[in-house]
ROLUM-23962 format. One line per field, with one value per residue: x, y, z of N, C-alpha, C in turn; residue number from 0. Coordinates in Angstrom, 2 decimals. Layout:
REM residues N
n.c1 = [X,...] .
n.c2 = [Y,...] .
n.c3 = [Z,...] .
ca.c1 = [X,...] .
ca.c2 = [Y,...] .
ca.c3 = [Z,...] .
c.c1 = [X,...] .
c.c2 = [Y,...] .
c.c3 = [Z,...] .
nr = [NUM,...] .
This chain:
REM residues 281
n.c1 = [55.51,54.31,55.37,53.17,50.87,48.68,46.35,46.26,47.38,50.42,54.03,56.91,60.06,62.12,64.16,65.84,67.39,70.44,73.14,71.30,70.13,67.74,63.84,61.44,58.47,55.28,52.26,49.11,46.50,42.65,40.94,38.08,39.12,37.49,36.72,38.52,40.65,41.89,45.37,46.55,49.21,50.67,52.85,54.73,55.94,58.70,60.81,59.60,57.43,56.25,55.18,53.08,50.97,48.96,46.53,45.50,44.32,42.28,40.01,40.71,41.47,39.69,38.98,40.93,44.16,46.69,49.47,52.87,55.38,58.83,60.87,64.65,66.72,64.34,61.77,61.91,63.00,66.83,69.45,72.32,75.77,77.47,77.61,74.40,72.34,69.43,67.70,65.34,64.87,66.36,64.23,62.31,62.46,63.16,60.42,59.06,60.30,59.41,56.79,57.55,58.44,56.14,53.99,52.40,50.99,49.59,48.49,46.66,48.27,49.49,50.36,51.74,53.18,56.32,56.81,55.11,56.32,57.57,55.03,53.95,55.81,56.59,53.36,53.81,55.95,55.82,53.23,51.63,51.90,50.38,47.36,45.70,46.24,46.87,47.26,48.56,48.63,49.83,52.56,53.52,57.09,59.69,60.53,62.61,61.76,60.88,62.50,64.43,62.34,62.68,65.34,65.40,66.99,69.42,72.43,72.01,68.86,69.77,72.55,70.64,69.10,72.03,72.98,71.34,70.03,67.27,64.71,64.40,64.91,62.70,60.74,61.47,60.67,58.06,57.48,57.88,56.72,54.01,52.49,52.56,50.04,49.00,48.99,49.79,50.13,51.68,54.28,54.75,55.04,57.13,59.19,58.65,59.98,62.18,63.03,64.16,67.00,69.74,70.86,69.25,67.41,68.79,69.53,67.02,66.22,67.47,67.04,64.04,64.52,64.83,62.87,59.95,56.57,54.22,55.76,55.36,52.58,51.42,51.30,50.07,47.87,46.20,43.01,43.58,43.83,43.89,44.17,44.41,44.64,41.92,43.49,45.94,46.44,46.99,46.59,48.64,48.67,46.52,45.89,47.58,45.93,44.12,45.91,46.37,44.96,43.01,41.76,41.28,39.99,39.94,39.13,39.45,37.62,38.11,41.05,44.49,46.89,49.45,50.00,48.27,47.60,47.76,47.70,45.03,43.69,41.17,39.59,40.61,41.73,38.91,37.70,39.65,38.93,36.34,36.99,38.44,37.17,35.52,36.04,37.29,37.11] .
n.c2 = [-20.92,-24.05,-27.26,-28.04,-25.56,-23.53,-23.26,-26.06,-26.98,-27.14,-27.55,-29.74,-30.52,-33.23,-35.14,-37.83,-41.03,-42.01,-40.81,-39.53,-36.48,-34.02,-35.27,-34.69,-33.43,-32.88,-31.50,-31.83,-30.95,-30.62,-31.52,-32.40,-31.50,-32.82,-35.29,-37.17,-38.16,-40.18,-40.75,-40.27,-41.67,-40.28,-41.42,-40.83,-42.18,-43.39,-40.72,-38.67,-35.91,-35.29,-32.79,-33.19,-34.73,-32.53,-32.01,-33.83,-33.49,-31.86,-33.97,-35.83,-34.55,-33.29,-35.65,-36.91,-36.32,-35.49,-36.74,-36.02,-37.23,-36.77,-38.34,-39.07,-36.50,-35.70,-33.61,-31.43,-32.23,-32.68,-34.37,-36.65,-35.42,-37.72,-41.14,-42.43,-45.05,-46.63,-49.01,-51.42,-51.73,-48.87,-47.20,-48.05,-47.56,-44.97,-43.75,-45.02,-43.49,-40.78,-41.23,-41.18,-39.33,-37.23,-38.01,-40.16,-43.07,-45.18,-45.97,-44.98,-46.16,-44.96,-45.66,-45.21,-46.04,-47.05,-47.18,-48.44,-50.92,-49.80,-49.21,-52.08,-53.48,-52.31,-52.73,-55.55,-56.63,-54.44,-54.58,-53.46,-50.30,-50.00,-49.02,-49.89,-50.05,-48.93,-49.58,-47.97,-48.58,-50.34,-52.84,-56.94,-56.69,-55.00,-55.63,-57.20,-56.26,-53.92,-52.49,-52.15,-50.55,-48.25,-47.27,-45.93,-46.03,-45.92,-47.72,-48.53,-48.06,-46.45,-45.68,-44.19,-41.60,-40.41,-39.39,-37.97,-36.49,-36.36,-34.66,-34.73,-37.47,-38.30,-37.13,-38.31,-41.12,-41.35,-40.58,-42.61,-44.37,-44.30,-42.02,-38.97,-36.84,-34.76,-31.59,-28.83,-30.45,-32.20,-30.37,-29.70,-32.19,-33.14,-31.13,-30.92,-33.52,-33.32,-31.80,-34.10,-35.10,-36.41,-38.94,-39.62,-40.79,-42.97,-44.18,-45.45,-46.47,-49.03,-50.27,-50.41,-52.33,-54.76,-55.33,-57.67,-57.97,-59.71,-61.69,-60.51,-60.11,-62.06,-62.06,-59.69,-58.84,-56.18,-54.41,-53.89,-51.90,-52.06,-50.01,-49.64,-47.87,-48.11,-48.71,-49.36,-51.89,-55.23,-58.52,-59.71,-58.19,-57.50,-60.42,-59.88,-59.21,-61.05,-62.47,-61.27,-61.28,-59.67,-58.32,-55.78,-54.02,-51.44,-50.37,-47.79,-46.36,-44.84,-44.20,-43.92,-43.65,-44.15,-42.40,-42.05,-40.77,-38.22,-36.68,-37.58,-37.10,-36.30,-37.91,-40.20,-40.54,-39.89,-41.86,-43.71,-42.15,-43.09,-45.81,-45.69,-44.57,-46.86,-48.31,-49.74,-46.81] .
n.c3 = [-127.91,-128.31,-130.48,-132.16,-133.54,-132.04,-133.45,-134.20,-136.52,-139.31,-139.46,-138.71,-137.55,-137.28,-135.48,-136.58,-137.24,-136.69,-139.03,-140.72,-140.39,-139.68,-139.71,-141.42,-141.22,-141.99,-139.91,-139.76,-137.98,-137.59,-136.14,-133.59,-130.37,-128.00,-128.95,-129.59,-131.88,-134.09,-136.01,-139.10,-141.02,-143.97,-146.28,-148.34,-151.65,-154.04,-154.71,-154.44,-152.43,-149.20,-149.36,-151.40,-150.98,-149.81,-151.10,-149.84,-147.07,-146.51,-147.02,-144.79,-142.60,-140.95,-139.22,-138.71,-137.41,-139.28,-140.93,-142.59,-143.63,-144.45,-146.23,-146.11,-147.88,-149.74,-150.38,-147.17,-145.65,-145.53,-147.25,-146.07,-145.95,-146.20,-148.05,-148.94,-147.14,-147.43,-144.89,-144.36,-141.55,-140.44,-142.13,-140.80,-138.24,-137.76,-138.56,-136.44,-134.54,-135.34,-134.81,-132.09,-130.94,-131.56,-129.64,-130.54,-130.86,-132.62,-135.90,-139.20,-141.80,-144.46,-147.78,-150.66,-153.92,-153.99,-150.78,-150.30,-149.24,-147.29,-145.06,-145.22,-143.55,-141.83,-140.34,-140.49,-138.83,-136.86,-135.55,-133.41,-133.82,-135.77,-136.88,-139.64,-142.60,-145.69,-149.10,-152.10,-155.52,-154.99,-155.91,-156.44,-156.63,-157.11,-160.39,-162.78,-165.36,-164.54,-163.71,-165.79,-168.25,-166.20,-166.79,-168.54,-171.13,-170.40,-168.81,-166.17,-163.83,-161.86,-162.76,-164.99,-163.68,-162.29,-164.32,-165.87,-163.54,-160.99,-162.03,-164.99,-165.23,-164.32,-166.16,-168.59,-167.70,-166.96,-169.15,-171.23,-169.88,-170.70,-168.49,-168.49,-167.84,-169.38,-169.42,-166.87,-164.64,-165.51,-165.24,-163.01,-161.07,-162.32,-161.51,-158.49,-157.91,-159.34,-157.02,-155.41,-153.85,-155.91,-154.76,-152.50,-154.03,-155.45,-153.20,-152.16,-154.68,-154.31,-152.10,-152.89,-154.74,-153.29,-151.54,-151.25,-151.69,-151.60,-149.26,-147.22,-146.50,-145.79,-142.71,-141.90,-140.12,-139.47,-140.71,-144.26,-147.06,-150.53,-153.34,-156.37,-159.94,-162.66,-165.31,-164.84,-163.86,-162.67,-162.87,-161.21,-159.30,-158.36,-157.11,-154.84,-152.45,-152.14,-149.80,-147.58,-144.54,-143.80,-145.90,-148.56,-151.43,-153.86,-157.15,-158.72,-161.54,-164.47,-164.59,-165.25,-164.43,-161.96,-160.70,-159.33,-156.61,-156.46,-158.98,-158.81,-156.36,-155.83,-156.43,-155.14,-152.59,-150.82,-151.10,-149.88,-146.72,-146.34,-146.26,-144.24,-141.94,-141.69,-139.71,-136.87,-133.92] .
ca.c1 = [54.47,54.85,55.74,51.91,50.48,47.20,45.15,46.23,48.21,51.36,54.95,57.73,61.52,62.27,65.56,66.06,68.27,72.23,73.62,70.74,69.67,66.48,63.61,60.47,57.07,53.86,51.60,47.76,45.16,41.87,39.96,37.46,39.36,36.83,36.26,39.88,40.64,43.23,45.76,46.82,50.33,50.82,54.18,54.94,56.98,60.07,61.19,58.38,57.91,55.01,53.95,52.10,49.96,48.45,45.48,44.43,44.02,40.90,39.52,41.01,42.13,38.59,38.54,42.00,45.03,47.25,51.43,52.99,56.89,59.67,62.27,65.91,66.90,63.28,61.29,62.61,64.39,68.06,70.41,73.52,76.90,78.22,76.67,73.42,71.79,68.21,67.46,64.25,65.38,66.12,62.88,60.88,62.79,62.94,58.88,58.94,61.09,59.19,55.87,57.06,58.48,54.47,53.27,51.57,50.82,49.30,48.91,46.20,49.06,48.42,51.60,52.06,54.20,57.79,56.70,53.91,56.98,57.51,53.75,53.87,57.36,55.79,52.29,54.09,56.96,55.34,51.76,50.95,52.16,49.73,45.84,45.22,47.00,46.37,48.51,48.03,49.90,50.83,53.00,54.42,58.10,59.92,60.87,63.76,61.62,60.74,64.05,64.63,62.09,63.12,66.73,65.44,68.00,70.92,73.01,70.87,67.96,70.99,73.23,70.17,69.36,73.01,73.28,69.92,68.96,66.13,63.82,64.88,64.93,61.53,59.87,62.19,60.21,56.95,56.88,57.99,55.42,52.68,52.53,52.39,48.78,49.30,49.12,50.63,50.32,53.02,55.30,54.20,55.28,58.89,59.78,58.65,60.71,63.45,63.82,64.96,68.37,69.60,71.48,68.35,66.63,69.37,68.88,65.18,65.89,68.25,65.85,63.06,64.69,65.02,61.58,59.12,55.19,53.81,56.28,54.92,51.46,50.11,51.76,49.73,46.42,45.07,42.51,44.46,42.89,44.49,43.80,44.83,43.85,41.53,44.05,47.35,46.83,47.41,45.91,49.20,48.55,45.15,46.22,47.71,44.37,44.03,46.96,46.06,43.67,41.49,42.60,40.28,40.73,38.89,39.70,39.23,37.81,38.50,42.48,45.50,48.34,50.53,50.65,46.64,47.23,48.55,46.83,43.41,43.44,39.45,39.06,40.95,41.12,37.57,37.55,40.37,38.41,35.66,37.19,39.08,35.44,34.32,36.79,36.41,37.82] .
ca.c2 = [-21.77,-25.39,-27.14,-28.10,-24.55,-22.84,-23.50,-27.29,-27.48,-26.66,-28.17,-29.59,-31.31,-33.97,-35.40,-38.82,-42.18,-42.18,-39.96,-38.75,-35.62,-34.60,-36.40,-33.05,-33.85,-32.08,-32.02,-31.12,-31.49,-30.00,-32.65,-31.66,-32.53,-33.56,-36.64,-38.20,-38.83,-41.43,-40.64,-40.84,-41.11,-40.50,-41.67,-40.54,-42.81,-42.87,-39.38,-37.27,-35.52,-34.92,-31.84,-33.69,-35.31,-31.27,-32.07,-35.49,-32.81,-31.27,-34.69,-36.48,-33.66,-32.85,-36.53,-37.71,-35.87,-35.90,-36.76,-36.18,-37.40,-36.43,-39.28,-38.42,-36.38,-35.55,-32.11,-30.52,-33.50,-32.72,-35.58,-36.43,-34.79,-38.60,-41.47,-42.85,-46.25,-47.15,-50.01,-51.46,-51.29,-47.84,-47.01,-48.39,-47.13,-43.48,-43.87,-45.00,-42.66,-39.82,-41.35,-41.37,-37.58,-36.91,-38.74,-41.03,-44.66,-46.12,-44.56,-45.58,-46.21,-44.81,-45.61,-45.21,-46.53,-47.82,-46.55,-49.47,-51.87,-49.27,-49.51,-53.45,-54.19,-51.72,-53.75,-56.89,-56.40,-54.08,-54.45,-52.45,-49.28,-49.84,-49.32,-49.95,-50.44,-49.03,-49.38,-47.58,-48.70,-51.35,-53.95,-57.13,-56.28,-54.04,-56.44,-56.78,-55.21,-52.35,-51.38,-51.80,-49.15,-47.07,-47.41,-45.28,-46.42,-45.81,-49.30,-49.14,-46.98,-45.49,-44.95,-42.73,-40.27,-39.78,-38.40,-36.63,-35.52,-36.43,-34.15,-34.76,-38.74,-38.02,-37.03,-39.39,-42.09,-40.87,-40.52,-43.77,-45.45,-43.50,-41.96,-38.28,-37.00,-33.76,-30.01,-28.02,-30.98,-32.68,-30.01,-29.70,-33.59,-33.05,-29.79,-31.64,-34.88,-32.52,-31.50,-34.75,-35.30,-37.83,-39.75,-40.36,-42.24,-44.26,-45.15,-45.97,-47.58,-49.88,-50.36,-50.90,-53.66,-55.71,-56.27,-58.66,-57.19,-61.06,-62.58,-59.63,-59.75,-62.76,-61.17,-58.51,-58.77,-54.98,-54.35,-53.47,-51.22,-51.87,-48.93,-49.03,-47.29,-48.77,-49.07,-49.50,-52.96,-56.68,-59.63,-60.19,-57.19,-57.79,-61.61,-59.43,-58.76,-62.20,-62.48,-60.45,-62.03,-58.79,-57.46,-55.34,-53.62,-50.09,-50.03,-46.69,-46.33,-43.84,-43.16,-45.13,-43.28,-44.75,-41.54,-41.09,-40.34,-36.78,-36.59,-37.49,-36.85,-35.63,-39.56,-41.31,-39.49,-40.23,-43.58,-44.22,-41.61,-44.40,-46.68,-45.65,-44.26,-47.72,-49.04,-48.56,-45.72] .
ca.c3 = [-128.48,-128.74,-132.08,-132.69,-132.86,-131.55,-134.42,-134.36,-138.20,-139.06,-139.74,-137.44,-138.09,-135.61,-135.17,-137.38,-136.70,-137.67,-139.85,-141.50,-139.71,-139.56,-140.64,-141.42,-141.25,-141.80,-138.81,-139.86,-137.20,-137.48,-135.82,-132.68,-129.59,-127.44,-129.97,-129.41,-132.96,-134.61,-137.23,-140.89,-141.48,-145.62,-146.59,-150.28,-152.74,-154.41,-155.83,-154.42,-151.93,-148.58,-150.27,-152.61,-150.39,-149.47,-151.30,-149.03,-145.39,-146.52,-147.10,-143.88,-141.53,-139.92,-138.51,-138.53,-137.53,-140.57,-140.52,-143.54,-143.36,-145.40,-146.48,-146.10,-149.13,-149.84,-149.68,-146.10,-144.94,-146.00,-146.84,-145.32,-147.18,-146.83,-148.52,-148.48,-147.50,-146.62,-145.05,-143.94,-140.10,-140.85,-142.09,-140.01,-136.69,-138.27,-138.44,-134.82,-133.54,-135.27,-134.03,-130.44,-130.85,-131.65,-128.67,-131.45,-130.30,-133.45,-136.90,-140.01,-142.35,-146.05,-148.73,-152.18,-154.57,-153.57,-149.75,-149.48,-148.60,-145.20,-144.58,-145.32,-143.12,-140.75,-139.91,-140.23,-138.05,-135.23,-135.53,-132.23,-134.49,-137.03,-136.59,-140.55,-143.95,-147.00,-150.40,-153.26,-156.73,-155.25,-156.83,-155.85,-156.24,-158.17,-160.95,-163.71,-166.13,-163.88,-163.56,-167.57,-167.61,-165.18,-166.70,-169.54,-172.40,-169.60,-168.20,-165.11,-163.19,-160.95,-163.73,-165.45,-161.98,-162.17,-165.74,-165.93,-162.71,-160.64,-162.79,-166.19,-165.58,-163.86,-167.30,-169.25,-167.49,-167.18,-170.97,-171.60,-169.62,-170.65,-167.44,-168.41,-167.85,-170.01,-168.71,-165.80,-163.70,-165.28,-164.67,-161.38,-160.80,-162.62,-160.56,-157.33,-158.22,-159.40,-156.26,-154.50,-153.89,-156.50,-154.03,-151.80,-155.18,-155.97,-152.21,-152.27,-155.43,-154.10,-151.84,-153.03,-155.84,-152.66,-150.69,-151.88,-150.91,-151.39,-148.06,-146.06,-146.83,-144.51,-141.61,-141.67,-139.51,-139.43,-142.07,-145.36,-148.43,-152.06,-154.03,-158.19,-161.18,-163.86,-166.37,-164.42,-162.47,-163.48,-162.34,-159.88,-158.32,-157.72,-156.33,-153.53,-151.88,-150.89,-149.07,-146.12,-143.94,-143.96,-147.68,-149.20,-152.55,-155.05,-158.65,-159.52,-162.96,-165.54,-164.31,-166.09,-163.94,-161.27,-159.67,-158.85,-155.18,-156.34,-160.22,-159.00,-155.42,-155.28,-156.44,-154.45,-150.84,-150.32,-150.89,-148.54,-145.68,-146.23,-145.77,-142.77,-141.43,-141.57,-138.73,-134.77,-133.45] .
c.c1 = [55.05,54.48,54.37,51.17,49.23,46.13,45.82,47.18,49.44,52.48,55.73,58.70,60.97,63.78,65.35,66.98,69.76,72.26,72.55,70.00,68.12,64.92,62.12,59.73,55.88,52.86,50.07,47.01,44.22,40.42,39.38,38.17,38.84,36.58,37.48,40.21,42.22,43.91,46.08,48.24,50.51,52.03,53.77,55.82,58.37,60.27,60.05,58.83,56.64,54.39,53.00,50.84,48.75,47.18,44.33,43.76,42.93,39.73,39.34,41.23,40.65,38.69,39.75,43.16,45.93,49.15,51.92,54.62,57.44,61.08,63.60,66.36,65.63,62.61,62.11,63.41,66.00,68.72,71.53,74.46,77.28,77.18,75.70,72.92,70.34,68.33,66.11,64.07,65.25,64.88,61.95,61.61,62.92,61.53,58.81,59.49,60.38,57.72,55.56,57.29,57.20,53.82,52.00,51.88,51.11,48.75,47.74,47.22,48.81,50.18,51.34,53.01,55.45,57.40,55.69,54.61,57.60,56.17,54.10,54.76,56.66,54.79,52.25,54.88,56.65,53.71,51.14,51.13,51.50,48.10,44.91,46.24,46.44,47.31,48.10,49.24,50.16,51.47,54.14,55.89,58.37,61.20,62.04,63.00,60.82,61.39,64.71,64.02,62.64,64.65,66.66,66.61,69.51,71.44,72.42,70.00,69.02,72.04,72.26,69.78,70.72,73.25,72.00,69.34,67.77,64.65,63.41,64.57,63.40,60.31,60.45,61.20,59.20,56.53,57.12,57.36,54.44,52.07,52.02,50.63,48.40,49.12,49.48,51.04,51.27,54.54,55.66,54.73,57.02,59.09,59.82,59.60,61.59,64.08,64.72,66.31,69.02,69.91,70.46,67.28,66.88,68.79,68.14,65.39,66.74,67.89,64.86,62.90,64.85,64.14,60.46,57.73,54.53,54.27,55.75,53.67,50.68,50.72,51.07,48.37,45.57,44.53,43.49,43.44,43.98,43.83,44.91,44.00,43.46,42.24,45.53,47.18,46.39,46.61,47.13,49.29,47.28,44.95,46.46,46.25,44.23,45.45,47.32,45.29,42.64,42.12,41.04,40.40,39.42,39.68,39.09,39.50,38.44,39.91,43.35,46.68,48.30,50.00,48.56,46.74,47.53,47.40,45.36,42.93,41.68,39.14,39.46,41.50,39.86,37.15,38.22,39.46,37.26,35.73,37.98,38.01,34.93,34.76,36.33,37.29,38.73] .
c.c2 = [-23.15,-25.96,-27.71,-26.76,-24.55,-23.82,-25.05,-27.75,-26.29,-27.67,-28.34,-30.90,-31.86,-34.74,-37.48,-39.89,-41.66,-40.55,-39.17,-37.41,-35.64,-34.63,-34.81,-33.79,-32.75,-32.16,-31.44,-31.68,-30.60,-30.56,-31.91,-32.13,-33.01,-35.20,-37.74,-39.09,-39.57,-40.30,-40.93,-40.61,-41.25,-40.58,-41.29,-41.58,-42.42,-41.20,-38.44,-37.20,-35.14,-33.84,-32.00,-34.51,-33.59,-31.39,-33.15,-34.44,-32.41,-32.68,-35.85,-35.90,-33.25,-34.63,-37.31,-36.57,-36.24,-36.23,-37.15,-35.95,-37.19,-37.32,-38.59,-38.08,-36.20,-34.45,-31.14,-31.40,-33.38,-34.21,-35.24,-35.76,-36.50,-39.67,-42.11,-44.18,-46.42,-48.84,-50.62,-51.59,-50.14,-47.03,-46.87,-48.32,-45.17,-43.29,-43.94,-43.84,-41.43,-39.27,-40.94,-40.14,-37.07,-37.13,-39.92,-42.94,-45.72,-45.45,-45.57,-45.26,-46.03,-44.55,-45.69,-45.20,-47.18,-47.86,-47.88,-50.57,-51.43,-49.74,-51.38,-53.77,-53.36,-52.78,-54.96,-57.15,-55.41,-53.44,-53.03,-50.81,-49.03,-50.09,-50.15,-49.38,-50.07,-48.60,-48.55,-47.82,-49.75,-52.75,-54.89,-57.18,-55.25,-54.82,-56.00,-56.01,-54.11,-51.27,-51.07,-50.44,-48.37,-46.76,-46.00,-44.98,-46.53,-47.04,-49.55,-48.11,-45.74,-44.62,-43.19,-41.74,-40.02,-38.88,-37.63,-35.99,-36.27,-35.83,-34.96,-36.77,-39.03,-38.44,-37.87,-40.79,-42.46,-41.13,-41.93,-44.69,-45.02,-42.77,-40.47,-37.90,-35.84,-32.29,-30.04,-29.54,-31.63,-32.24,-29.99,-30.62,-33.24,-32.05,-30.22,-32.62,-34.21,-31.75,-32.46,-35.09,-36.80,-39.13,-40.83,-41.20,-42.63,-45.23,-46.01,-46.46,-48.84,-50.53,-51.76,-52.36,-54.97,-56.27,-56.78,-59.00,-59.00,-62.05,-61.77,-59.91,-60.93,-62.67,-60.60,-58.72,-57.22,-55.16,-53.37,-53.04,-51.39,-51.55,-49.27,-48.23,-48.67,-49.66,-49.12,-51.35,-54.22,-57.33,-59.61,-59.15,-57.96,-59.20,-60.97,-59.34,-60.22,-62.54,-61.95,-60.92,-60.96,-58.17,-57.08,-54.59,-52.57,-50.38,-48.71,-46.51,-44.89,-42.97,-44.32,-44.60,-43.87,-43.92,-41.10,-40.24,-38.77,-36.37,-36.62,-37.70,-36.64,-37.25,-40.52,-41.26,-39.85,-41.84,-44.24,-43.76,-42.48,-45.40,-46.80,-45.32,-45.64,-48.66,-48.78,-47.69,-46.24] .
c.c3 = [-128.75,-130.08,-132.79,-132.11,-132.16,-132.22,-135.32,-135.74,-138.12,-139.53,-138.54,-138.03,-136.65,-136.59,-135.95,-137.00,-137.01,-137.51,-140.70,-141.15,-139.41,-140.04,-140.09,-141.62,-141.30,-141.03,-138.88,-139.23,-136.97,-137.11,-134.13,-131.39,-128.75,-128.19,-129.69,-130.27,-133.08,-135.36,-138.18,-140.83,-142.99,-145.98,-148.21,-150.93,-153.41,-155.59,-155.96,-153.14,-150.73,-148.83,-150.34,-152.22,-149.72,-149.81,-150.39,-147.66,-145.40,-146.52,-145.84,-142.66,-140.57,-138.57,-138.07,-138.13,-138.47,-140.32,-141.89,-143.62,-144.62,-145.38,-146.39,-147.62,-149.99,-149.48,-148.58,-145.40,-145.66,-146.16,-146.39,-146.44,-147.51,-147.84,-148.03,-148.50,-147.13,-146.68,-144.29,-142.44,-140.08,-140.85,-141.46,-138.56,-136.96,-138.19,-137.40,-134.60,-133.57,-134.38,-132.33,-129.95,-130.77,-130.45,-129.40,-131.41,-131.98,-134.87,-138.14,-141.22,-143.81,-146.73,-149.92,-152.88,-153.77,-151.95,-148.97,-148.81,-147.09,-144.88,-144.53,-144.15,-142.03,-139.60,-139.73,-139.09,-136.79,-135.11,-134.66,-132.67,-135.55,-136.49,-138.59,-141.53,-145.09,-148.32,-151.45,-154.22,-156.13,-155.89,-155.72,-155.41,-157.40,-159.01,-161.86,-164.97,-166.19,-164.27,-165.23,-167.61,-167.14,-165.90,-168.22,-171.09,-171.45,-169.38,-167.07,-164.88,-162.48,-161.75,-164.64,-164.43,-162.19,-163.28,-165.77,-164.84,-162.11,-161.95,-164.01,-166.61,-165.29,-165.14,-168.21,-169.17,-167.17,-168.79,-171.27,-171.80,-170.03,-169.52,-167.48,-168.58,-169.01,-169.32,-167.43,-165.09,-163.65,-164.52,-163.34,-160.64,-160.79,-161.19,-159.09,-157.41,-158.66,-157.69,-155.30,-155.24,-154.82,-155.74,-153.53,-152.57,-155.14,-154.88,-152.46,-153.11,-154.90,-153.13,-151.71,-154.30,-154.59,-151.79,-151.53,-151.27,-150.30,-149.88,-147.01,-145.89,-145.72,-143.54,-141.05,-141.09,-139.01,-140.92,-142.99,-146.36,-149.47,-152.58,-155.71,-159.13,-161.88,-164.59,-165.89,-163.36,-163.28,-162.48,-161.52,-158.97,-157.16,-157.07,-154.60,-152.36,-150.44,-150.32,-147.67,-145.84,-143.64,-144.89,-148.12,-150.58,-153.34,-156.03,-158.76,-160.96,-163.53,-165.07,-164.61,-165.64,-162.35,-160.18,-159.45,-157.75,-155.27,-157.57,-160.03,-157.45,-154.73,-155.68,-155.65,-152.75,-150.54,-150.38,-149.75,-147.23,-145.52,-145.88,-144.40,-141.45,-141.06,-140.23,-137.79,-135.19,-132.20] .
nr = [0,1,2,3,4,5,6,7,8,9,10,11,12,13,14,15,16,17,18,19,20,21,22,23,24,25,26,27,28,29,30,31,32,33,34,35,36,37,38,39,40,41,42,43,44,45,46,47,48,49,50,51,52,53,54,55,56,57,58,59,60,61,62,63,64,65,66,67,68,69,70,71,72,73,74,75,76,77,78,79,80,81,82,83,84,85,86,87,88,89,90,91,92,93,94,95,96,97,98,99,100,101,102,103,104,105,106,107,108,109,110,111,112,113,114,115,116,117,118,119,120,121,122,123,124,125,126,127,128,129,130,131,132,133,134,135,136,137,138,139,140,141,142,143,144,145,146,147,148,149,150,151,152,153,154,155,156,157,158,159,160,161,162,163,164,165,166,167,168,169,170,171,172,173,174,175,176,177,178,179,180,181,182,183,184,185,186,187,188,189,190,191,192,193,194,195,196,197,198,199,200,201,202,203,204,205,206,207,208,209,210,211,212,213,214,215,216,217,218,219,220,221,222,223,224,225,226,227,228,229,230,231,232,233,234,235,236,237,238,239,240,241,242,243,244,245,246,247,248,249,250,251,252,253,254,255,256,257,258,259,260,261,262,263,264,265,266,267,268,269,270,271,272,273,274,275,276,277,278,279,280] .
């Protein structure tokens, strides 16, 4: 049987750039094939994991084939034993490469959190790989008093992942921000985010303290969706918008976490499938 089964869904590793082995993806298609549908690739953010995107397939998977990648050091993606760097080359030739393993041309690009600067560096840098852009959370960089935050009383963000753990610094910094939503789901979050490899955070954070969404942003000529919560987004977020020459933007009311795309999935999945509905084919 070949590595997209019978009944169209399913999982499949593919082989990754370098040193980093290789790079797992989730492959859900339950789209009609006479129709000759597009796809969604859902990149996840820093210190999660494509899991967590499980809830978007029922919402996107009849009309879109779904691709749900796993960062190095992330869910089924192993990291290397030596150490780790990302760099936005990297990234965004690991995405190609896994695309062209698929036989996948062009991809409606859906990122969240730290992940929207692949999508962004993506659509800017090789357009013909991108049918459509959509951010969620996003912010224009990841500022000095992000990383305060994030540093959770420690001397830096990197320093605390090393002493507490993925998990542990997880809920550390969740609580801080107000971030936790309360029941199971939190745990649900930690235990997932406990499982990545600390290494492959520091990465991604080291990272993601270095691209700057605003220099990318009039680059970008596919239509773009910016997605925030209610109560999580600033006026320089929401500047972003115009900055894309087709920028479009949802506030979703009544949600004040970061992490909607997972927390409130039945809200904010359908808005995107709307808006990806409203494109050609």
């Amino acid at each position: 049987m070949s590595a997209r089964s019978e009944t169209k869904a399913g999982a499949l590793s593919l082989p990754a750039m370098g040193s980093f082995g290789p790079l797992s993806a989730w492959d859900d298609d339950f789209t009609d094939p006479w129709l000759g549908s597009g796809c969604v690739l859902l990149q996840h953010g820093f210190a999660r994991n494509a899991h967590l995107w499980k809830p978007w397939v029922p919402y996107l998977g009849r009309r879109w084939r779904c691709i749900r990648p796993d960062l190095p050091g992330c869910g089924r993606t192993p990291a290397p034993a030596e150490p780790m760097e990302f760099t936005t080359d990297f990234l965004l030739e690991a995405t190609c490469n896994l695309l062209d393993r698929l036989g996948i041309e062009r991809v409606h690009y859906v990122a969240e959190g730290a992940s929207v600067g692949i999508g962004a560096s993506l659509a800017a840098c090789l357009p013909e790989r991108v049918a459509s852009l959509t951010l969620i959370s996003a912010r224009p960089s990841v500022d000095a008093a992000l990383r305060v935050h994030h540093s959770v009383g420690f001397g830096t963000w990197e320093e605390a992942i090393v002493e507490l753990g993925t998990r542990e610094w997880w809920v550390r910094a969740r609580s801080t921000g107000g971030e936790l939503v309360g029941g199971p789901v939190d745990s649900y979050l930690a235990d997932e985010a406990g499982k990545v490899d600390p290494r492959a955070a520091i990465a991604m954070a080291h990272w993601a303290s270095g691209w700057n969404l605003p220099a990318l942003l009039p680059d970008i000529q596919v239509p773009t969706l910016f997605v925030w919560a209610e109560g999580r987004v600033s006026a320089a977020q929401k500047e972003l918008v115009g900055l894309v020459p087709d920028g479009h933007s949802r506030i979703v009311s009544d949600i004040s976490s970061q992490l909607m795309a997972y927390t409130d999935a039945d809200k904010v999945a359908p808005l995107v499938a709307e808006f990806l509905g409203s494109l050609p084919r």
